[in-house]
C-alpha positions as CSV (number, residue, x, y, z in Angstrom):
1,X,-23.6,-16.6,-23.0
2,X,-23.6,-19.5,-24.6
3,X,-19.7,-19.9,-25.0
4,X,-19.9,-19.3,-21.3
5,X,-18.2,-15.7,-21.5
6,X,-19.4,-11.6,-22.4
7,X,-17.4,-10.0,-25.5
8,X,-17.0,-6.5,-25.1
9,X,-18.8,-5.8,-28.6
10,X,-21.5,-8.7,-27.0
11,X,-21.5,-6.3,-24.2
12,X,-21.9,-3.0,-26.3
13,X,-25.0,-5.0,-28.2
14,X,-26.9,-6.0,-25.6
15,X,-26.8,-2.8,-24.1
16,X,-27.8,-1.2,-27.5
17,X,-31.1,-3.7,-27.8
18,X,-31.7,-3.1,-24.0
19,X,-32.0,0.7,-25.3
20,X,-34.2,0.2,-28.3
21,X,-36.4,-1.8,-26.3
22,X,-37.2,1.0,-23.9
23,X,-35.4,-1.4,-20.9
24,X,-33.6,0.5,-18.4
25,X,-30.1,-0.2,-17.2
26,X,-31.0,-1.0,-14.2
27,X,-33.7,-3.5,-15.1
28,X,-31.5,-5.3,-17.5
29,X,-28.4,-5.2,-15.2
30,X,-31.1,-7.1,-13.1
31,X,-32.2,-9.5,-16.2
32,X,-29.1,-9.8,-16.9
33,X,-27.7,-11.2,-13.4
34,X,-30.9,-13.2,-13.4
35,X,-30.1,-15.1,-16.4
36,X,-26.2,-15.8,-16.2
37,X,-26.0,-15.6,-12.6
38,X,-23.0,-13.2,-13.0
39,X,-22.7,-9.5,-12.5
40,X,-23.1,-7.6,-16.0
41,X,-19.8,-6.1,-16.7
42,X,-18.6,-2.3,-17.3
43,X,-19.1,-1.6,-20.8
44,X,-15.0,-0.9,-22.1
45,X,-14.9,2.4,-23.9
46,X,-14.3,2.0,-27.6
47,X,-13.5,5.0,-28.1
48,X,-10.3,5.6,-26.1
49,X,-7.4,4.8,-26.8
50,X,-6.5,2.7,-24.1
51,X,-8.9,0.4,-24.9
52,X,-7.2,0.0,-28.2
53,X,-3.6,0.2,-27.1
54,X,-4.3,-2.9,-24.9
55,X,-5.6,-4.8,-27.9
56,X,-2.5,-3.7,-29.8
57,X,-0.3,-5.1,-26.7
58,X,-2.1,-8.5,-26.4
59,X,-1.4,-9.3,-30.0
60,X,2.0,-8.8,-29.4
61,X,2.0,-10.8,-26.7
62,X,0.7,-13.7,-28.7
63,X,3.0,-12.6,-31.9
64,X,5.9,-13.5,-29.4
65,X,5.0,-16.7,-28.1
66,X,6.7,-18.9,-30.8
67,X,10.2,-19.1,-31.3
68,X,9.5,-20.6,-34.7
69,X,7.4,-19.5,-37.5
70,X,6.0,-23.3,-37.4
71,X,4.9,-23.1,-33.8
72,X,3.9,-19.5,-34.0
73,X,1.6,-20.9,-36.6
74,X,0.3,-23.7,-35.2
75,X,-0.4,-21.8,-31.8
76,X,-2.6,-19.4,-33.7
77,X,-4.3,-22.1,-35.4
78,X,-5.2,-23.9,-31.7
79,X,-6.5,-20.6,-30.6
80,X,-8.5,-20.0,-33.4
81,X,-10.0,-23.4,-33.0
82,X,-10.6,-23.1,-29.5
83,X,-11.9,-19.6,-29.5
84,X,-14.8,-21.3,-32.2
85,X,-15.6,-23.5,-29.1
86,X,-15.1,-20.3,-26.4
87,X,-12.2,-21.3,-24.9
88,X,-9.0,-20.3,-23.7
89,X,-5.4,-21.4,-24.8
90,X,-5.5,-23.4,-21.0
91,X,-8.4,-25.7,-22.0
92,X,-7.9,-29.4,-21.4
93,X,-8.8,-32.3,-23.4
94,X,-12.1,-32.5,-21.1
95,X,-13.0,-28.7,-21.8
96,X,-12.8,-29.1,-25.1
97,X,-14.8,-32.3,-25.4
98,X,-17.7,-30.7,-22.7
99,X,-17.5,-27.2,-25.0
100,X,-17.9,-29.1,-28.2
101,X,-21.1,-30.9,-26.3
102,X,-23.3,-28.0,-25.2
103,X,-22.4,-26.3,-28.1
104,X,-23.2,-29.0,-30.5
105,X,-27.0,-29.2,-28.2
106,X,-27.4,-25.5,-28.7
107,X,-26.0,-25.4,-32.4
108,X,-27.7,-28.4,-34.0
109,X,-29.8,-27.8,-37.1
110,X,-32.3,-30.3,-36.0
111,X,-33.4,-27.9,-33.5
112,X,-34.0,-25.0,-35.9
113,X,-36.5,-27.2,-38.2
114,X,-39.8,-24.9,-37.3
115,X,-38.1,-21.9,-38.6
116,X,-37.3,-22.7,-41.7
117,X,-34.8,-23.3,-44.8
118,X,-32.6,-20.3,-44.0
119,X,-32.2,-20.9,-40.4
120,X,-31.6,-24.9,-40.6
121,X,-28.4,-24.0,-42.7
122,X,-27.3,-21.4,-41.2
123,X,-27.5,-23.3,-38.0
124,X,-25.8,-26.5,-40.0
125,X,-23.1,-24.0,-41.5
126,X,-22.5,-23.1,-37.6
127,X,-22.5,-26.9,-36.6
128,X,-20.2,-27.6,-39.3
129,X,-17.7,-25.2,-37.9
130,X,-18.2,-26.0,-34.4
131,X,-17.5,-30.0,-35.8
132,X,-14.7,-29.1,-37.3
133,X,-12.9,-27.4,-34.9
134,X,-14.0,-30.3,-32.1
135,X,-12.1,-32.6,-34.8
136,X,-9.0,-30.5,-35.5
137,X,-8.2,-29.9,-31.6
138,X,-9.0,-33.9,-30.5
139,X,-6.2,-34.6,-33.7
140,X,-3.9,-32.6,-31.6
């Protein structure tokens, strides 16, 4: 939750370690309200073919959006780039600079230090990215 919103496939794994653990759904629906202080959602149903179809029809949706290959490209590029930072085509200036904040707090390699080597740069590779895309979006 730390990009502030629930995935489907972040849905579908936290439902599988909530099984593995032995936690019931119940118990983590309650854990799980407890901690985000949001209902957990329905799990969507990977395997049907709605659930695909509606993928297929949203990409479409964005495919159509330019009316030049230039903008078409650029527009995929901001959404990218705000997507790293777990937000929506809508975000403001101020969105972006208070996404790039908390996730800069939560991301920093500094704070992974006691775990060692692996996790300080994979946590700076992370940071890096996060950086980056902060960058790119305040250029515009």
């Amino acid at each position: 939750m730390a990009d502030g919103r629930l995935r489907p496939t972040e849905n579908h794994i936290l439902r599988l370690l909530a099984d593995v653990l032995g936690v019931s759904i119940a118990s983590f629906k309650t854990l799980y309200e407890s901690v985000t202080t949001q209902p957990l959602p329905d799990p969507s149903d990977l395997s049907s073919p709605e659930a695909w179809s509606g993928q297929r029809s949203h990409t479409k949706k964005k495919k159509k959006r330019g009316s030049s290959k230039s903008t078409s490209g650029t527009s995929q590029a901001r959404t990218k780039l705000l997507d790293i930072l777990g937000l929506t085509d809508e975000a403001t200036q101020d969105d972006i600079r208070a996404a790039y904040r908390r996730l800069a707090q939560i991301h920093h390699p500094d704070r992974f230090s006691s775990l060692g080597a692996e996790a300080v740069e994979s946590a700076t590779k992370n940071f890096q990215q996060i950086s980056q895309a902060y960058q790119a979006l305040l250029k515009g």
